[in-house]
C-alpha positions as CSV (number, residue, x, y, z in Angstrom):
1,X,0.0,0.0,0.0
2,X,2.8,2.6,1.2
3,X,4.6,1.1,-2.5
4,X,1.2,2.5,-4.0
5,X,1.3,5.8,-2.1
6,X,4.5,6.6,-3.1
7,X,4.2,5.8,-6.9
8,X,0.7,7.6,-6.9
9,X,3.2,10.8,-5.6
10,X,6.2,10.0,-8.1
11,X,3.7,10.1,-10.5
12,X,1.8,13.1,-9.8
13,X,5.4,15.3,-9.7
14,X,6.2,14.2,-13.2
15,X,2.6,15.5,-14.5
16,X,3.2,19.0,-13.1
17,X,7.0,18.8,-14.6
18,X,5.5,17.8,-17.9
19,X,2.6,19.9,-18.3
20,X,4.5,23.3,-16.7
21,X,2.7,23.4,-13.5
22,X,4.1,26.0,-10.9
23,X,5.1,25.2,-7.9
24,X,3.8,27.7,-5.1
25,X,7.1,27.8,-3.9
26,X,8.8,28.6,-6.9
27,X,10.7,31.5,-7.6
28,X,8.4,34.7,-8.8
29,X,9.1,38.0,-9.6
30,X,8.0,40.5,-6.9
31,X,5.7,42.1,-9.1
32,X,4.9,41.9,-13.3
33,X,3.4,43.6,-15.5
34,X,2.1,42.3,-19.0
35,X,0.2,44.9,-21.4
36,X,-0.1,43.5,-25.4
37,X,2.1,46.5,-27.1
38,X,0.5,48.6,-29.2
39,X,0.3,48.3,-33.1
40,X,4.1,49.2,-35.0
41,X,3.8,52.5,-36.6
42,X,6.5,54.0,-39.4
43,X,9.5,55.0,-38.3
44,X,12.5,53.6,-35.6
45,X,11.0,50.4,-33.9
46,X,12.6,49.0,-30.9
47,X,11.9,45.4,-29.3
48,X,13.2,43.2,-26.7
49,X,14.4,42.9,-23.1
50,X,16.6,44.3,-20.8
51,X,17.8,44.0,-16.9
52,X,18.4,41.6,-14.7
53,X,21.3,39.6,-13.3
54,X,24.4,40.7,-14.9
55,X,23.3,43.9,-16.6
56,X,23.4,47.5,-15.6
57,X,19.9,47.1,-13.9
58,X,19.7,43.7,-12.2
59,X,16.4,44.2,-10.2
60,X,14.0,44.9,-13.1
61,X,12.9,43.4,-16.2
62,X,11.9,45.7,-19.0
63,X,10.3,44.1,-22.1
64,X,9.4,46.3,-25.2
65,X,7.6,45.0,-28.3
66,X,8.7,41.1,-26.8
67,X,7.2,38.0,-28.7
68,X,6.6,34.6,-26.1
69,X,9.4,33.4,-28.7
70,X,11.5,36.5,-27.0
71,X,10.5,35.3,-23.9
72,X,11.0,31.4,-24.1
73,X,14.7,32.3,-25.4
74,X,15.3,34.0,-21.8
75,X,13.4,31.8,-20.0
76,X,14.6,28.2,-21.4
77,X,17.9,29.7,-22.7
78,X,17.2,28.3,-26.6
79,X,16.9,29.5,-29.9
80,X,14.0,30.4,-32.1
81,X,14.2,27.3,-33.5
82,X,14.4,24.9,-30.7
83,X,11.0,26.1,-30.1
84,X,7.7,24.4,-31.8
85,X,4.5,26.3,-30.9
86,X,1.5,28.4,-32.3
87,X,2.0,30.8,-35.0
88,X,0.9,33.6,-32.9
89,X,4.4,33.0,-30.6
90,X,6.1,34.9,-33.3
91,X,2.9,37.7,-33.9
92,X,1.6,39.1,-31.1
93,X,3.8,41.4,-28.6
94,X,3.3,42.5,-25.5
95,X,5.6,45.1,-23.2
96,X,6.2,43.6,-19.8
97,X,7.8,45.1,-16.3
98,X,8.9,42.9,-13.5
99,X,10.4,43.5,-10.2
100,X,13.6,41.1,-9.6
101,X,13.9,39.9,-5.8
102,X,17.4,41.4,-5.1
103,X,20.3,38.7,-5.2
104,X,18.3,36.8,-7.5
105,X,20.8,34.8,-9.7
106,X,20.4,34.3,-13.3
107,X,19.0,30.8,-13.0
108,X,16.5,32.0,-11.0
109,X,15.7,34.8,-12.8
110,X,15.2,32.0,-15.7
111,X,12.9,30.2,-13.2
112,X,11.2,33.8,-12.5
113,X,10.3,34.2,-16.3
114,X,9.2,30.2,-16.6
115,X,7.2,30.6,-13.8
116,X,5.5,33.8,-15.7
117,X,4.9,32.2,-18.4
118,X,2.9,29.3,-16.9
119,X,0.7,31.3,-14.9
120,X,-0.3,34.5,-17.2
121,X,-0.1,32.4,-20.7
122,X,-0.9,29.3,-19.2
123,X,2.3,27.8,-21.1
124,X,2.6,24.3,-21.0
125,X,5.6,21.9,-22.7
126,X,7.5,19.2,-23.2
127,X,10.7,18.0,-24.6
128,X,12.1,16.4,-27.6
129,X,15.2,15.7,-29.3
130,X,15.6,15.1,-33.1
131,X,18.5,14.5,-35.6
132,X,18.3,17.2,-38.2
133,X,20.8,19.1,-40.0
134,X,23.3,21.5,-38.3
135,X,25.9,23.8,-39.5
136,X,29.5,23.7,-38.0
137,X,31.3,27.2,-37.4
138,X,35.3,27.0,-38.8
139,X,38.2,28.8,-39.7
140,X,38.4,29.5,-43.0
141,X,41.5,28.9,-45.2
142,X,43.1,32.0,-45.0
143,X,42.5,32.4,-41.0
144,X,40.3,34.5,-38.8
145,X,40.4,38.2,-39.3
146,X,38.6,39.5,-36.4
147,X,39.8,41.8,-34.0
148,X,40.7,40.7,-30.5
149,X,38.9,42.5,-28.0
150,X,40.8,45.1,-25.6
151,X,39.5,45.3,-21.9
152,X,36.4,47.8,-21.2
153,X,37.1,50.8,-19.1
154,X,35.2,50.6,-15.9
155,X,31.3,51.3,-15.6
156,X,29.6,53.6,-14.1
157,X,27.2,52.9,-11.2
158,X,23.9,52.7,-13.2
159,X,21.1,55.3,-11.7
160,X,18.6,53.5,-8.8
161,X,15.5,53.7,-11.2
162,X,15.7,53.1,-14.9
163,X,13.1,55.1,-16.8
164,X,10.5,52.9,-18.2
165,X,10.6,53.6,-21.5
166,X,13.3,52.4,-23.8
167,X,16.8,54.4,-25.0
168,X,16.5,56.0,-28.1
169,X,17.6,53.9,-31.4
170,X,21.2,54.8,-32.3
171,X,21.9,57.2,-35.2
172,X,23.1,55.9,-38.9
173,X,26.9,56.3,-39.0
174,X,28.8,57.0,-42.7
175,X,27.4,53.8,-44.2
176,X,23.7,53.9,-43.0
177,X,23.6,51.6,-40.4
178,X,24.1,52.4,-36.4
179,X,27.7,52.1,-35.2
180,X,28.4,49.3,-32.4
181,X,27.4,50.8,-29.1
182,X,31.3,51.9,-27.2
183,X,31.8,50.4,-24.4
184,X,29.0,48.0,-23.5
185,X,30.1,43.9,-24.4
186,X,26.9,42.1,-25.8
187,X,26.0,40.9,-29.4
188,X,23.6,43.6,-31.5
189,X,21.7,43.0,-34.4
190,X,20.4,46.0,-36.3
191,X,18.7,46.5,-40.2
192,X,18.5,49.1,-42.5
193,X,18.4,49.5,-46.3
194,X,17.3,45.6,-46.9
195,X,20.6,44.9,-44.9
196,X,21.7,43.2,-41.6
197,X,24.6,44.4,-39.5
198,X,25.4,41.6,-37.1
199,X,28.2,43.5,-34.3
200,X,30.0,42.0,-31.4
201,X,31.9,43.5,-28.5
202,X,33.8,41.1,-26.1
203,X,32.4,38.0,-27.5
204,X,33.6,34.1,-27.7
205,X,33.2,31.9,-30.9
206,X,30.5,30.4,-29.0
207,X,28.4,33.6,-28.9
208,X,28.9,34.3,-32.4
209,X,27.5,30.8,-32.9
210,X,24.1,31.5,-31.1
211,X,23.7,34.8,-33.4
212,X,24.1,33.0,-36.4
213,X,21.7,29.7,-35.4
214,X,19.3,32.5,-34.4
215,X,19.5,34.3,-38.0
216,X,19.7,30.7,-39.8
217,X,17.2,28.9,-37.8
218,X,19.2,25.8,-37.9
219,X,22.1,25.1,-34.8
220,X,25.6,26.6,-35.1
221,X,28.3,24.5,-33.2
222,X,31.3,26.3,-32.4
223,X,34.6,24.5,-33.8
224,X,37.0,27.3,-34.5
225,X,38.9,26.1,-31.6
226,X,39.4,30.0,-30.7
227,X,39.3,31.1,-27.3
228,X,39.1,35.3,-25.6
229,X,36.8,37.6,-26.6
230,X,36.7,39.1,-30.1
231,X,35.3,42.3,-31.9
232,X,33.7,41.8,-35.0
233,X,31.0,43.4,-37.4
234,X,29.0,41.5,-40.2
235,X,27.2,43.3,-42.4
236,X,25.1,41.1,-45.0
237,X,22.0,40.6,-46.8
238,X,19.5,38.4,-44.8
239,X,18.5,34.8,-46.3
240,X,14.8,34.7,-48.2
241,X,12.7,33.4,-45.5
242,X,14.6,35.0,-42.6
243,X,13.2,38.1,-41.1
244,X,14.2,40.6,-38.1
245,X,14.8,38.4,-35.0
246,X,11.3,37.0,-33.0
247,X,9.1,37.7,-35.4
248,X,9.6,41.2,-35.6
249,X,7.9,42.6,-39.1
250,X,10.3,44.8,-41.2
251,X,10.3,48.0,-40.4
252,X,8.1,50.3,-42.8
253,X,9.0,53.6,-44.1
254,X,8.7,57.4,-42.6
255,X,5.7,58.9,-44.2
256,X,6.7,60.3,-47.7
257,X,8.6,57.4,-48.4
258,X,12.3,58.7,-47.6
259,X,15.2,56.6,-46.0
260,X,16.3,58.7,-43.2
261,X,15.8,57.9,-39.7
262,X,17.1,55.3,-37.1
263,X,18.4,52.3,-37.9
264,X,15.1,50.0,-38.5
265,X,14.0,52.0,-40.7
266,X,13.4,50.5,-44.6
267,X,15.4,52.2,-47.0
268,X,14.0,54.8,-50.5
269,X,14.1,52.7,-53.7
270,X,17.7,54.5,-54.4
271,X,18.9,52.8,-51.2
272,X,17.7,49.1,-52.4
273,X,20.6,49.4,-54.7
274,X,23.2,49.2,-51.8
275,X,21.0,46.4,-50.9
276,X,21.4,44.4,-53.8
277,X,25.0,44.7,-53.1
278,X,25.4,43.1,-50.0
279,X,26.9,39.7,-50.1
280,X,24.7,36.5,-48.3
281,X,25.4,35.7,-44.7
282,X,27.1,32.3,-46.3
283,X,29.5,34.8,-48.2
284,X,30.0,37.2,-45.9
285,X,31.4,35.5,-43.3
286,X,34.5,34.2,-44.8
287,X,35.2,37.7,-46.5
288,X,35.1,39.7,-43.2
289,X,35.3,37.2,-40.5
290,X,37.6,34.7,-41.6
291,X,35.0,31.9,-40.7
292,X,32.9,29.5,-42.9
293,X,30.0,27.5,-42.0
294,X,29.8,23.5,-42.5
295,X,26.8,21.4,-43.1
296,X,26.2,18.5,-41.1
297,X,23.4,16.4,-39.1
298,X,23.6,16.4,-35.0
299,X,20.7,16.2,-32.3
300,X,18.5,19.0,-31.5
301,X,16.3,19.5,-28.6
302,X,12.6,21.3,-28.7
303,X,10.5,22.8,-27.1
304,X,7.0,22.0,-28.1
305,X,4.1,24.0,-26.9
306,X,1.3,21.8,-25.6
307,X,-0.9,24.8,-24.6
308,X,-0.9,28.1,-24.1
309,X,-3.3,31.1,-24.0
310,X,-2.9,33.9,-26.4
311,X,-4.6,36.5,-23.7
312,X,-2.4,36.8,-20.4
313,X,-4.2,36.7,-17.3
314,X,-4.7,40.1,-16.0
315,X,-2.2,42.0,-13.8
């Protein structure tokens, strides 16, 4: 009978693993807010997260524009396509604010954003793994010719409260797109003119690797053998099929049709000529990284989406 009991219980735990039910002893964000964003408009669009452990602002969570595909990379630490759900993962956005519990590490703060997502979108999954096609990341004949990175100056304190609403987009530099933020390490992706800049400050092979499986939809697996930090920027044009990251639509233009403006903004019909001009991702990289891409078949894990509810629960 106690055999029984303690099967019955066994059993029990793996259902609420399985279907992503929340402990009440989990951890939880102090307080969250989820609002659907409002409708893009012309212009300078800006979209995804920031704070939390190990940024500049580690007790709040700002999300602008953010897809659930946005938020499942945070929260599961994936890519766009390790996850298999609804269409509407990669449509509807929604801006989100959430107070961190202070000390919170980031595998808690993962937990935190999990935990979110099952109880406001009712999010439940499972896992699978699958053989599929991969690419390896390698050094290309004539060797890498990307820039070490030199060490960052030190930061300033960052202010107690954070304004809610997002920085500003950068201006253009010379060439039309934004220039690599100075001193701030972390992996930016920017368009303008039909064309993708992909920029790194202070970044391993192995982050370059999750940009590009993000922007391919297929797994990158760093091989280079290269180790530190590097400096790099990659400026090509995107692959048909591929879009702005998490479902983001391309940007539209200014009233009037010019190309000015920030640095999502679509380019005049003059500017589609630099377009056609930039080389594919798969030429790119050996031109101005050094680095060349390899097809091969490896495992894959998903995430696939039993349920969830398009509608959060209210705050």
């Amino acid at each position: 009978m106690r055999r029984s009991i303690l099967a019955l219980g066994l059993m029990s735990l793996i259902s609420g693993v399985f279907f992503g039910q929340t402990p009440t002893d989990a951890p939880a964000f102090e307080v969250a807010s989820i609002k659907t964003a409002a409708p893009p408009t012309p212009g300078p669009m800006m979209f995804g997260c920031r704070g939390g452990p190990g940024t500049p602002d580690p007790g709040m969570l700002r999300c602008t524009n953010a897809t659930l595909n946005m938020l499942m990379f945070q929260a599961y630490d994936v890519q766009s396509y390790q996850i298999n759900g609804p269409a509407w993962f990669d449509s509807e956005h929604f801006d989100i604010t959430a107070k961190i519990p202070a000390g919170a590490t980031k595998e808690q703060f993962r937990l935190m954003l999990q935990n979110l997502l099952a109880e406001r979108f009712q999010v439940k999954l499972h896992r699978e793994t699958r053989q599929l096609p991969i690419y390896a990341l390698l050094v290309g004949k004539a060797g890498p010719k990307m820039k070490p990175s030199a060490d960052l100056p030190p930061q300033e304190d960052p202010p107690k409260e954070m304004p809610d609403l997002p920085p500003p987009p950068p201006k253009p530099g010379p060439d039309g797109l934004p220039p690599i933020p100075k001193g701030r390490a972390g992996g930016f992706m920017m368009f303008m003119n039909g064309r993708f800049r992909m920029a790194g400050s202070q970044q391993t092979m192995a982050d370059l690797a999750r940009m590009l499986s993000n922007q391919l939809g297929r797994p990158v697996i760093d091989q280079t053998g290269l180790k530190g930090k590097y400096d790099f920027t990659l400026d090509f044009t995107p692959e048909p099929g591929r879009g702005m990251p998490g479902g983001m639509p391309m940007p539209m233009p200014p009233p009037g049709g010019g190309g000015g403006g920030g640095p999502m903004t679509a380019g005049s019909a003059g500017e589609n000529q630099e377009r056609d001009s930039a080389p594919s991702l798969f030429v790119a990289l050996p031109e101005q990284l050094g680095l060349k891409l390899e097809s091969r078949k490896g495992p894959v894990e998903f995430l696939v989406i039993d349920h969830a509810e398009k509608v959060p629960t209210e705050n």
